[in-house]
VOGU-3710 file (C-alpha; in Angstrom, 3 decimals, decimal comma):
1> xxxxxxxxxx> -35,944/6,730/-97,959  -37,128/4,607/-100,799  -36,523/1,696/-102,758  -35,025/2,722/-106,202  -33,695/0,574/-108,650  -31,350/2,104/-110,969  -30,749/-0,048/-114,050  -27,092/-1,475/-114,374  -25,285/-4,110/-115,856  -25,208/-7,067/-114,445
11> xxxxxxxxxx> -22,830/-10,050/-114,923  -24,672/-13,270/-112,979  -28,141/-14,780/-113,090  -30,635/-12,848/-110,965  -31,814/-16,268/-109,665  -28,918/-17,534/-108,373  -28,660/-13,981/-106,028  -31,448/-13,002/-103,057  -33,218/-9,502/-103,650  -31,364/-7,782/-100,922
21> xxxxxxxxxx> -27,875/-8,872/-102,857  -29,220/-7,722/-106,041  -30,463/-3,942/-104,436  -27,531/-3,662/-103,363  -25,235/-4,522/-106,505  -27,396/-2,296/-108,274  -27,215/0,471/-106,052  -24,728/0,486/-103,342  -25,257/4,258/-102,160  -29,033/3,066/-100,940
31> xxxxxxxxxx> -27,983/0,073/-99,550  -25,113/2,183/-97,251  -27,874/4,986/-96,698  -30,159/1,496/-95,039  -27,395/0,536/-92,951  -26,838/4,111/-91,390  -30,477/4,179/-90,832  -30,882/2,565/-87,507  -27,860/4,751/-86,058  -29,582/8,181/-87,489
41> xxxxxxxxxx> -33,267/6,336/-85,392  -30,769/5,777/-82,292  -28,906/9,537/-82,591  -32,151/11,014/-82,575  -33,942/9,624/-79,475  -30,469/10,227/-77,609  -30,522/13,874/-78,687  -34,355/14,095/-77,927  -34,269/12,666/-75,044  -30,968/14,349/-73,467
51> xxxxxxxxxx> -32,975/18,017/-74,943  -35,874/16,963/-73,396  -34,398/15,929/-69,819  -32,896/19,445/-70,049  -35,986/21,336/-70,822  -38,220/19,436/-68,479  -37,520/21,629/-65,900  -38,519/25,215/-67,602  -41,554/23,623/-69,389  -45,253/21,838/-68,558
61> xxxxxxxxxx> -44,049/18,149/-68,205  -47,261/17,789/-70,578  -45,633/19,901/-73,647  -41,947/18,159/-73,437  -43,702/14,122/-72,982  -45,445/14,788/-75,869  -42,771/16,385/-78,574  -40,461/13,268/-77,116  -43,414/10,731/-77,956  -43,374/12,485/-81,531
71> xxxxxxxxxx> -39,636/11,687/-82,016  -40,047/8,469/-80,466  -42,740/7,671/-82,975  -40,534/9,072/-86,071  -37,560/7,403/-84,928  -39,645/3,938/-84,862  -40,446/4,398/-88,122  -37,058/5,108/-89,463  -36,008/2,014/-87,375  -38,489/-0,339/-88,496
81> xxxxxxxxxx> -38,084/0,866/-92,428  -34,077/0,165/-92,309  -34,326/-2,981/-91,133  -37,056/-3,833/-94,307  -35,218/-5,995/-96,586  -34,796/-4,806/-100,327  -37,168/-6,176/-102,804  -38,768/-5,588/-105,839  -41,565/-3,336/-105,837  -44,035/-2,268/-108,514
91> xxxxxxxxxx> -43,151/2,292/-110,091  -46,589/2,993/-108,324  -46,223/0,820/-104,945  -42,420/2,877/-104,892  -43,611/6,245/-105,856  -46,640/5,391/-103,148  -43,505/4,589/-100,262  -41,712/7,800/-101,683  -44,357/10,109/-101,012  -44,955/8,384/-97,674
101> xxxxxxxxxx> -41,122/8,700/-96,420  -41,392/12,144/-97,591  -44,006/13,068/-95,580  -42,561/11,422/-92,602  -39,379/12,934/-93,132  -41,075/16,547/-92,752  -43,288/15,363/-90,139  -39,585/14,755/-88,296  -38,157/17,846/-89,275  -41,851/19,932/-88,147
111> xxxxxxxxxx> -41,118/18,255/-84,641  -37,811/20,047/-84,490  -39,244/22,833/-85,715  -42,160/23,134/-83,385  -39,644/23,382/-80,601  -39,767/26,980/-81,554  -42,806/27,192/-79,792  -41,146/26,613/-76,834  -38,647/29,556/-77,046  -40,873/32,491/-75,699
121> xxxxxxxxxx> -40,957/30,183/-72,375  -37,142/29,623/-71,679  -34,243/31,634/-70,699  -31,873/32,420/-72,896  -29,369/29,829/-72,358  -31,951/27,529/-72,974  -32,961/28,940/-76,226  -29,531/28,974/-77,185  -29,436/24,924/-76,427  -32,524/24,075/-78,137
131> xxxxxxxxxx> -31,791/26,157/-81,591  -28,060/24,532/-81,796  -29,628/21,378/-81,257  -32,184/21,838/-83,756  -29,529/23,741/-86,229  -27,595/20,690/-85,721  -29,921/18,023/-87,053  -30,678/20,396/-90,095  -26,557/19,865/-90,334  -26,545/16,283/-90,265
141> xxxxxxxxxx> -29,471/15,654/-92,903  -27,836/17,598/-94,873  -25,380/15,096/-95,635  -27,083/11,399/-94,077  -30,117/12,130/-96,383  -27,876/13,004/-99,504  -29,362/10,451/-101,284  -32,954/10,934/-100,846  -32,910/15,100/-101,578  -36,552/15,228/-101,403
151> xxxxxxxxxx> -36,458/13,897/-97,321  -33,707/15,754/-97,081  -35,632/19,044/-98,024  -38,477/18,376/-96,481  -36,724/17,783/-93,082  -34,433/20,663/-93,434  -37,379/22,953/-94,565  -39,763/22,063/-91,967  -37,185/22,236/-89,171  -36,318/25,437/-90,032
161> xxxxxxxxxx> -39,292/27,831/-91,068  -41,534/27,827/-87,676  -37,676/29,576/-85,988  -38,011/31,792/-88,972  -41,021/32,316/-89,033  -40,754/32,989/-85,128  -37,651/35,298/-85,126  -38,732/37,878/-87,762  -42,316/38,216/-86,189  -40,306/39,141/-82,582
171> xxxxxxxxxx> -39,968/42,363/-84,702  -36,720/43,509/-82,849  -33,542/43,676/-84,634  -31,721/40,857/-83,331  -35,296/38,582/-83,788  -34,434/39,937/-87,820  -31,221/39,160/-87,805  -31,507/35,616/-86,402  -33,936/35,182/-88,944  -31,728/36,161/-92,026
181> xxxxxxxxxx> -28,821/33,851/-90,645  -31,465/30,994/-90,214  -32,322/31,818/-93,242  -28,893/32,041/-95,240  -27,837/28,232/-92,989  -30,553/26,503/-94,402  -30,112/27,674/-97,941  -26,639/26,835/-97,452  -27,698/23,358/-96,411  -29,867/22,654/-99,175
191> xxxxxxxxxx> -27,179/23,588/-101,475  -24,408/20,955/-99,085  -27,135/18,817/-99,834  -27,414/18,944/-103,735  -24,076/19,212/-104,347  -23,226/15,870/-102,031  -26,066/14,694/-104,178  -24,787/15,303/-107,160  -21,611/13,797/-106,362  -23,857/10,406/-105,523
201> xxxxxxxxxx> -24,930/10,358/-108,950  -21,610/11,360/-110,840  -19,540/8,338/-108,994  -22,539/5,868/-109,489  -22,457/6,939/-113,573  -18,444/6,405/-113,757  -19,246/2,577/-111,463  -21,792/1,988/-114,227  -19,840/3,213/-117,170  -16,660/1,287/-115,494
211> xxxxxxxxxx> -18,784/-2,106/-115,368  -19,713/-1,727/-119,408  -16,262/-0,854/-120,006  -15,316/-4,107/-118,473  -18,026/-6,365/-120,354  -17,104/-4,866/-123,392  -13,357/-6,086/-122,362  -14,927/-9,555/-122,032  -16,624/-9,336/-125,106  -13,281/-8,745/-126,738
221> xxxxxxxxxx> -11,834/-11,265/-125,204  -14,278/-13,688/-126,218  -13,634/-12,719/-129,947  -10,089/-13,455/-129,613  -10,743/-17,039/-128,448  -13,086/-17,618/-131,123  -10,558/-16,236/-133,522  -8,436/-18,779/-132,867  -10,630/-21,253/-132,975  -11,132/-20,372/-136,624
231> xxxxxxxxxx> -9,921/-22,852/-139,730  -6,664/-22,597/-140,987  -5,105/-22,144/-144,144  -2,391/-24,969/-145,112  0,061/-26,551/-147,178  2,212/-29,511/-147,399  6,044/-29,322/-149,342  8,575/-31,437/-150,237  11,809/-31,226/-149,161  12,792/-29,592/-151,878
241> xxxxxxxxxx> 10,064/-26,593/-151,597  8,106/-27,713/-154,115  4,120/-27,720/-153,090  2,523/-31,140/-152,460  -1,095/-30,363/-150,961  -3,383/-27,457/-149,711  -6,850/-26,504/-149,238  -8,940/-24,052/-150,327  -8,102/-21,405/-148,092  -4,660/-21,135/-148,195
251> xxxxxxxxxx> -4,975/-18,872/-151,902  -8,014/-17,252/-150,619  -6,079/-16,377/-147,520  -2,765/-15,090/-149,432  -4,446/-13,833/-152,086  -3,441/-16,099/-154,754  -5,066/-17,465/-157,778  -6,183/-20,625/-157,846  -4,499/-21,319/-161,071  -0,946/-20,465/-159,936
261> xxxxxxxxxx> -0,664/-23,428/-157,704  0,136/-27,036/-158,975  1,972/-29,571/-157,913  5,564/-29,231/-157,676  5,734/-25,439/-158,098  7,748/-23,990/-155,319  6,229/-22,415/-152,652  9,020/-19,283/-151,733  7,878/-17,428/-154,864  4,216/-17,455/-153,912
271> xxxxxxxxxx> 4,927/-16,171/-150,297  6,861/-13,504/-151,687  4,225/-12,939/-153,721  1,226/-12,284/-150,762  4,059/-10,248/-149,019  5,745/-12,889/-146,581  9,625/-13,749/-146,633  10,354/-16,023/-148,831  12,591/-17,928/-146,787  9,703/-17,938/-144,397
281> xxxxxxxxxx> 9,645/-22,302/-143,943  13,632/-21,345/-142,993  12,711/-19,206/-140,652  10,004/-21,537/-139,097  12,476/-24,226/-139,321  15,417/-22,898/-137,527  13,376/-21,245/-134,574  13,454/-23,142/-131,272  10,566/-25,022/-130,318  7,891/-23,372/-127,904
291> xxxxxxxxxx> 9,245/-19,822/-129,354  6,232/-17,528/-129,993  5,461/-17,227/-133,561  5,449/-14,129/-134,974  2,219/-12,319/-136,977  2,785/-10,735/-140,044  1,150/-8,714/-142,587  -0,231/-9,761/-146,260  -0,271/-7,827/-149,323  -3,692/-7,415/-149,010
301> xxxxxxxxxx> -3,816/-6,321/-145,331  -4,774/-9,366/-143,395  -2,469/-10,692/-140,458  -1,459/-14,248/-140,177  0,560/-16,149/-137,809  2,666/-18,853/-139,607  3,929/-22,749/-137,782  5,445/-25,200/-139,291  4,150/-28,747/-138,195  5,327/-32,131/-139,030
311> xxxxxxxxxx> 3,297/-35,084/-140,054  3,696/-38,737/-138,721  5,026/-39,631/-142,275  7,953/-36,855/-142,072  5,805/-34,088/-144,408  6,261/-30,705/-143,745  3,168/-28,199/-143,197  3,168/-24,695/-143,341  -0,143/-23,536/-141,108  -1,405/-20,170/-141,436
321> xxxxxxxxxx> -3,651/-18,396/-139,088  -5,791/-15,650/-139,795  -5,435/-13,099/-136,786  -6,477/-9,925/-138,424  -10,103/-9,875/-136,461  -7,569/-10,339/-133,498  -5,538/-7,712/-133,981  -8,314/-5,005/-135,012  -9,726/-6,656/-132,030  -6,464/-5,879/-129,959
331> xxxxxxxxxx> -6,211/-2,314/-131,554  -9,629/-1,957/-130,026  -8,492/-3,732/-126,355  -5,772/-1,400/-126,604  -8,033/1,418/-126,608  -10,600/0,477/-124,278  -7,667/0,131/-122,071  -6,828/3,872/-122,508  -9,613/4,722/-122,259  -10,145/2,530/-119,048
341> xxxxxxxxxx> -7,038/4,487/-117,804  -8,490/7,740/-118,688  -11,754/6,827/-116,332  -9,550/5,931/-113,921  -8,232/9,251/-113,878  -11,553/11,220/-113,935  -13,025/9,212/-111,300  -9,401/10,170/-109,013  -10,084/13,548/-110,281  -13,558/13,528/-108,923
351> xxxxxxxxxx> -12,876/12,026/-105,729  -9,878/14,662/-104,942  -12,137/17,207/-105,897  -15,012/15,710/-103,541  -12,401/15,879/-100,856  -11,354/19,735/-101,570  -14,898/20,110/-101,935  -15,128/18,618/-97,820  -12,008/20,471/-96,611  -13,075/23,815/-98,292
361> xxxxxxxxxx> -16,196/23,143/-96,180  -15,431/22,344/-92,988  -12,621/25,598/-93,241  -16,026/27,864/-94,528  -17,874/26,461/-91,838  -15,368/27,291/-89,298  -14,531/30,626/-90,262  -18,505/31,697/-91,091  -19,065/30,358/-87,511  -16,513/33,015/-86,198
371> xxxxxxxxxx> -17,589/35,595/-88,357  -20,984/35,299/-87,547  -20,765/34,887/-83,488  -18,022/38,056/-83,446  -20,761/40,951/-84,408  -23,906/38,925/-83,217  -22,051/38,758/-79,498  -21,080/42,376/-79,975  -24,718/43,057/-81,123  -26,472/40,652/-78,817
381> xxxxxxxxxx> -23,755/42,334/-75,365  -24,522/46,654/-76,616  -28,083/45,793/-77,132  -28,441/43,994/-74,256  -26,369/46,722/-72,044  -29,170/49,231/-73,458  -31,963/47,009/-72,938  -31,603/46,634/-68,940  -30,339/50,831/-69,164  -26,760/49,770/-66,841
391> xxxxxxxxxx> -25,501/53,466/-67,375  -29,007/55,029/-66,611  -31,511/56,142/-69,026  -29,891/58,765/-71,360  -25,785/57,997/-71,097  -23,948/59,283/-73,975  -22,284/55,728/-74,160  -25,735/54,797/-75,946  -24,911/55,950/-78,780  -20,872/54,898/-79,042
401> xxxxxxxxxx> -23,048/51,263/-78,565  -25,568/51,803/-81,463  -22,246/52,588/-83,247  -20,934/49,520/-83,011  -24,126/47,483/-83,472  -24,537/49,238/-86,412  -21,199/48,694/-87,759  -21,564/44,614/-86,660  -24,890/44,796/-88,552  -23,333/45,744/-92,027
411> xxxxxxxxxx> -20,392/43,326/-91,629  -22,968/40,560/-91,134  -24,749/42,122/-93,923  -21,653/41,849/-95,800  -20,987/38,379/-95,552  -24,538/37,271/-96,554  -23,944/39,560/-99,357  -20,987/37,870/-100,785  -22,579/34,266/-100,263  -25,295/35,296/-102,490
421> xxxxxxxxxx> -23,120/36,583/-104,813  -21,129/33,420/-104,786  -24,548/31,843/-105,394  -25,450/34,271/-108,407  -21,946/33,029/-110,129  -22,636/29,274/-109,366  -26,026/29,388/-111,229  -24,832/31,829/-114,264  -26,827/34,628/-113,205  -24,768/37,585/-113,230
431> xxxxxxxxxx> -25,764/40,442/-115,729  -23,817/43,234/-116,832  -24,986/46,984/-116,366  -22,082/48,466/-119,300  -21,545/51,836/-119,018  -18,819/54,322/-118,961  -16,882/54,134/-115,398  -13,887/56,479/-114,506  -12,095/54,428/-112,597  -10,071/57,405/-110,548
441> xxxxxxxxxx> -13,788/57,915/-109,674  -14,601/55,029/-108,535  -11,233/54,394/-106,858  -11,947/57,616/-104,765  -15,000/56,343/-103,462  -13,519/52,604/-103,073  -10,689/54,373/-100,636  -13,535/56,044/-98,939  -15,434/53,074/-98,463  -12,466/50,918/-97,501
451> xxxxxxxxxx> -11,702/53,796/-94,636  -14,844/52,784/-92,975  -15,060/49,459/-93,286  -11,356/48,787/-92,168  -10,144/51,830/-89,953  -6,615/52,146/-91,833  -7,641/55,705/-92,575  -7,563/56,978/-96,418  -4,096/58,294/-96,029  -2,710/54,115/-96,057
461> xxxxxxxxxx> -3,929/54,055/-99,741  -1,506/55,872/-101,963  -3,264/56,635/-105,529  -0,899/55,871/-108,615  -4,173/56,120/-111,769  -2,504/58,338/-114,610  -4,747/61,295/-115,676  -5,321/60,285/-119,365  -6,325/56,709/-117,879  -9,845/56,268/-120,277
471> xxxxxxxxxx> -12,930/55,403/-119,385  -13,928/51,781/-119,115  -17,135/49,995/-120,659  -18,357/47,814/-117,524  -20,750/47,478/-115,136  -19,773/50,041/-112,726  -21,175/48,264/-109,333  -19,069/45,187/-110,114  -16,032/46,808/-110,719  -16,352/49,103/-107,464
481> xxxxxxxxxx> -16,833/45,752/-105,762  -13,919/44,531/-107,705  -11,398/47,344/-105,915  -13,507/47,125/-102,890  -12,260/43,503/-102,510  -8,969/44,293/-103,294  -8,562/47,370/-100,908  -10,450/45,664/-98,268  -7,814/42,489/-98,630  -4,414/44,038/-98,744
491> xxxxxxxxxx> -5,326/46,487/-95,925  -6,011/43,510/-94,116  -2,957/41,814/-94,438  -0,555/44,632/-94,334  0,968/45,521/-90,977  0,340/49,152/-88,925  1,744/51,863/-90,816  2,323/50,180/-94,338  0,858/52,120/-97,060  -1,400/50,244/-99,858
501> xxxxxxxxxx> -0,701/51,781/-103,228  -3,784/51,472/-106,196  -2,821/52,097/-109,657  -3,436/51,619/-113,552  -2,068/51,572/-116,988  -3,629/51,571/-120,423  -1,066/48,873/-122,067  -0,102/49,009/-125,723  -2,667/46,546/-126,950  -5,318/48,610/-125,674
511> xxxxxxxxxx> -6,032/46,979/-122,255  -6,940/48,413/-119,542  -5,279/46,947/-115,831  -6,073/48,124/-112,323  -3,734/46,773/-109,432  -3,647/46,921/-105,956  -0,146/46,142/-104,196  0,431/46,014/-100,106  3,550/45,207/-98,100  2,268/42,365/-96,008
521> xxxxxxxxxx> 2,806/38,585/-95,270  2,551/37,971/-98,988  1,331/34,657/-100,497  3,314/31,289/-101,162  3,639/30,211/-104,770  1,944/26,740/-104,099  -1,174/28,843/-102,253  -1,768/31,750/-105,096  -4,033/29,640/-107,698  -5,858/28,470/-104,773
531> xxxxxxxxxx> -6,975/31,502/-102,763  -8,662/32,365/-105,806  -11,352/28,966/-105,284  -14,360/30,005/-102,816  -13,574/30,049/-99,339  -10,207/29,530/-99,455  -7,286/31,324/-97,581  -3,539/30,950/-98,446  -3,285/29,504/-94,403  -6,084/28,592/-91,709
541> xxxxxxxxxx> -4,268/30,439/-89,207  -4,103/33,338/-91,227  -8,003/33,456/-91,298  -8,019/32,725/-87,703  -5,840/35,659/-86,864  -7,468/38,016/-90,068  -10,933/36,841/-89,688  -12,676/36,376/-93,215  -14,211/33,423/-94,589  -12,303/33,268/-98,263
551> xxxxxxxxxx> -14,901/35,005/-100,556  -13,483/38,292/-101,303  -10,771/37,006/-104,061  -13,247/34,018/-105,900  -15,513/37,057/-105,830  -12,920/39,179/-107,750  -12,202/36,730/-110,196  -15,664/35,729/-110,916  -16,533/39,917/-111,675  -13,537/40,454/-114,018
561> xxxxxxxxxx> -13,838/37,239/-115,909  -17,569/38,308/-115,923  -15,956/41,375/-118,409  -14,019/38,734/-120,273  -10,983/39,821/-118,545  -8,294/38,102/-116,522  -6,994/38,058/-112,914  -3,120/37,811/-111,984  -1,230/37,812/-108,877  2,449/38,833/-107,894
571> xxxxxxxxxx> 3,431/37,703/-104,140  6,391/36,279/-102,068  5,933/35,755/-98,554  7,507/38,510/-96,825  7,469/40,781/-99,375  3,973/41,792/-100,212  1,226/41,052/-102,283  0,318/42,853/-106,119  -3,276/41,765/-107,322  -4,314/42,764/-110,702
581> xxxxxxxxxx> -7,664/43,247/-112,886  -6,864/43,416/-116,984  -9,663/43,818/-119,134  -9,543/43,412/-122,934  -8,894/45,876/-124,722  -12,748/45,933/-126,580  -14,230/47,612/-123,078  -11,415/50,484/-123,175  -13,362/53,311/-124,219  -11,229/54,973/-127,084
591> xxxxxxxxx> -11,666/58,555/-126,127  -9,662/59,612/-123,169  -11,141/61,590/-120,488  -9,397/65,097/-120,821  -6,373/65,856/-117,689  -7,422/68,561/-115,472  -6,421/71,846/-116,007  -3,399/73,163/-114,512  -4,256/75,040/-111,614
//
């Protein structure tokens, strides 16, 4: 929590505003974070306090007054620092405060953390209550300290690590396995945390870029007054047309010479001449009064706007006004405007995208919260059954259980897997291993693979790869990943019984595509760009009732565009689902492996 200044336009004099009215003008995300402040100091020492009433009983009184007094003392100072009006303050006098609520912030987040000394003492349920607790606050700073990242790290960070550090040095399996997922949540808060962050920033460029957009409006809009406050060009005629009168810019506005006017010569000729009508006074004449005149263009480009006014003495006056600054300036209005529109847009855009960006979320949050508790409660219930011996001390059904914790192990394994692959993609890190891959090979071992993981059996996955099929130039662990994906999603949506079929064709411009099809629920039309984004699913129930949290297909498309290839997708609901892979024809390897032999 500090006191930054970003500069910005501003459009009234800083003395006629108070310091606390100019902060926040200049940056309205701080001056929200200040108001939530006092709530966050008020959250805390509820949640403190109700933890601490709970553990009081399974704990020395001693140990639980004094990690209250600790939050009691943080939560003071968050207090008293929100309720510090804005001012001014000196680069080295804020970077000094900086550093300060930096500190405090991971002196906060250490007192969370050092509630992991507590957990050798408790029972389980009350471990269980004080790491949600704790993995809740590392939640909420996630997102109330978005705009201070460095407190927000530094909380996060020193909340977490002492029940890492605590978990993997209980050296059982479950003590490591806690400590990965505490591991992989607080990465995946850091990264909530820059990417709210960065959405801070991006809408506080577009407010600043919309307020110069708007003084440059002004700006324009002052020109056009002061065009028209410019001198005119005029000249008085008889009633007869002849000219009686003008000044000196009236030919320097048409773009006459000076020696082509006299007296008496008629005026229709030399308007015809700087390319007006030449029955322009006519025109003027015969228009009705309070009509807007119209501007028109010279011979030699400039704009006027032409009245006709009549003198006390009954003289006639044609006035001329040069608008061309006005409408250049207008031309230029007009395109700020688009441009204005076109902001507009973007910042919609952004905020949409800031709301998929919360939905997608709160739906990965949900479904990695199932995923996770389904194998750690089977892992946490076998382990726990072989731990107290229920069945004596050798029954066979030991090992059926190390089965299964085993096979919960991997699937957890496999989800942290795919969220760091997701994380390789985001930051452009992915690089290719080429070399030549059979893919009837590696769709063998896929099927094989798949088998285990799902328990459809091999004989669900009916093989349709032609024997001349060549080789392809790829990194072969991606594209086993690529079919593992696909296998592992169309067995899961297809019903008992349905066979999955995997094929391939070399096409006629050389490319290479692999496709998988099943026979399930299929996808919607409106739902099959978007189960392609991360953590998405064409329904929520559907990854209620299949389990998954969304990765597998964002996963797929990120590996094949990775090859410079592209992804498409066949569906109806009801009637199946046909994924497929098509790489460009440069990675087809141009000799074909040779067909078996006839046997």
């Amino acid at each position: 929590m500090h006191d930054s200044a970003d500069s910005g336009i501003t459009g009234a004099d800083p003395t006629a505003e108070t310091a606390a009215a100019q902060a926040r003008r200049r940056n309205p995300a701080m001056a929200g974070f200040r108001r939530i402040l006092p709530i966050n100091a008020l959250v805390t020492l509820i949640i403190s306090g109700t933890t601490g009433a709970l553990l009081l009983t399974r704990l020395p009184a001693l140990w639980v007054w004094t990690w209250l007094a600790l939050h009691a003392t943080g939560a003071l100072y968050i207090l008293l620092r929100g309720l510090q009006p804005p001012r001014q303050r000196s680069k080295s006098r804020q970077a000094l405060l900086r550093g300060i609520d930096t500190a405090i912030a991971g002196l906060a987040g250490l007192v969370w953390g050092g509630g992991a000394l507590f957990l050798p003492h408790l029972d389980p349920n009350h471990q269980v209550l004080l790491i949600m607790v704790t993995g809740g606050m590392i939640a909420g700073s996630s997102a109330t300290l978005a705009v201070v990242p460095s407190n927000a790290i530094a909380y996060m960070l020193a909340a977490a690590l002492p029940y890492v550090v605590t978990f993997l040095l209980s050296g059982t399996t479950l003590g490591y396995a806690l400590g990965a997922m505490a591991t992989a949540f607080t990465a995946a808060m850091l990264m909530t945390n820059r990417i709210v962050y960065g959405v801070i920033r991006r809408n506080r460029r577009l407010r600043d870029e919309n307020l110069a957009l708007y003084a440059r409006i002004r700006g324009a809009q002052d020109e056009l007054l002061d065009i028209a406050e410019s001198s005119e060009a005029f000249a008085f005629f008889d009633d007869d047309g002849g000219l009686l009168l003008w000044n000196q810019r009236f030919p320097a506005l048409l773009g006459l010479d000076m020696a082509a006017l006299h007296q008496g010569v008629a005026l229709a000729p030399l308007l015809e001449r700087a390319g007006l009508p030449a029955d322009l006074t006519e025109r003027l004449e015969a228009a009705v009064a309070g009509a807007p005149r119209p501007v028109q263009e010279l011979a030699n480009g400039h704009w006027v706007r032409a009245s006709l006014r009549r003198t006390a003495q009954g003289d006639r006056a044609l006035v001329l006004v040069d608008v061309t600054e006005q409408q250049t300036a207008s031309a230029r209005l007009r395109d700020q405007n688009e441009r204005l529109a076109e902001l507009f847009r973007e910042v919609s855009e952004a905020r949409d995208a800031a709301l998929r960006a919360s939905q997608a979320k709160s739906t990965f949050l949900a479904n990695m919260s199932h995923e996770l508790r389904t194998p750690l409660n089977a892992i946490i219930g076998f382990s726990d059954i072989m731990q107290q011996k229920l069945f004596g001390a050798a029954s066979p059904r030991y090992d059926e259980y190390l089965h299964d914790i085993h096979g919960s192990a991997l699937h957890l394994l496999g989800i942290i897997n795919d969220i760091l692959d997701l994380a390789r993609i985001e930051a452009n890190q992915i690089v290719l291993t080429e070399e030549a891959v059979c893919i009837a090979d590696e769709a063998a071992t896929c099927i094989r693979l798949a088998d285990l993981q799902s328990g459809h059996g091999a004989s669900m996955v009916l093989t349709a790869l032609p024997d001349d099929l060549p080789d392809l130039r790829a990194d072969a662990r991606l594209v086993r990943q690529i079919l593992l994906n696909l296998l592992g999603n169309a067995l899961k949506f297809s019903p008992p019984g349905a066979p999955v079929e995997i094929g391939g064709r070399r096409a006629d411009t050389g490319e290479i595509e692999i496709w998988v099809r099943d026979h399930g629920i299929g996808i919607a039309a409106a739902d099959q760009a978007r189960i392609f984004e991360p953590f998405e699913q064409a329904d929520s129930q559907h990854s209620r009732k299949f389990g998954g949290v969304g990765l597998g297909l964002s996963l797929v498309r990120a590996f094949v565009a990775a090859h410079q290839g592209q992804v498409a997708i066949d569906s109806r609901p009801g009637h199946g689902t046909r994924i497929s892979a098509v790489f460009p024809a440069a990675r087809t390897i141009a000799a074909a492996r040779p067909a078996p032999p006839a046997v």
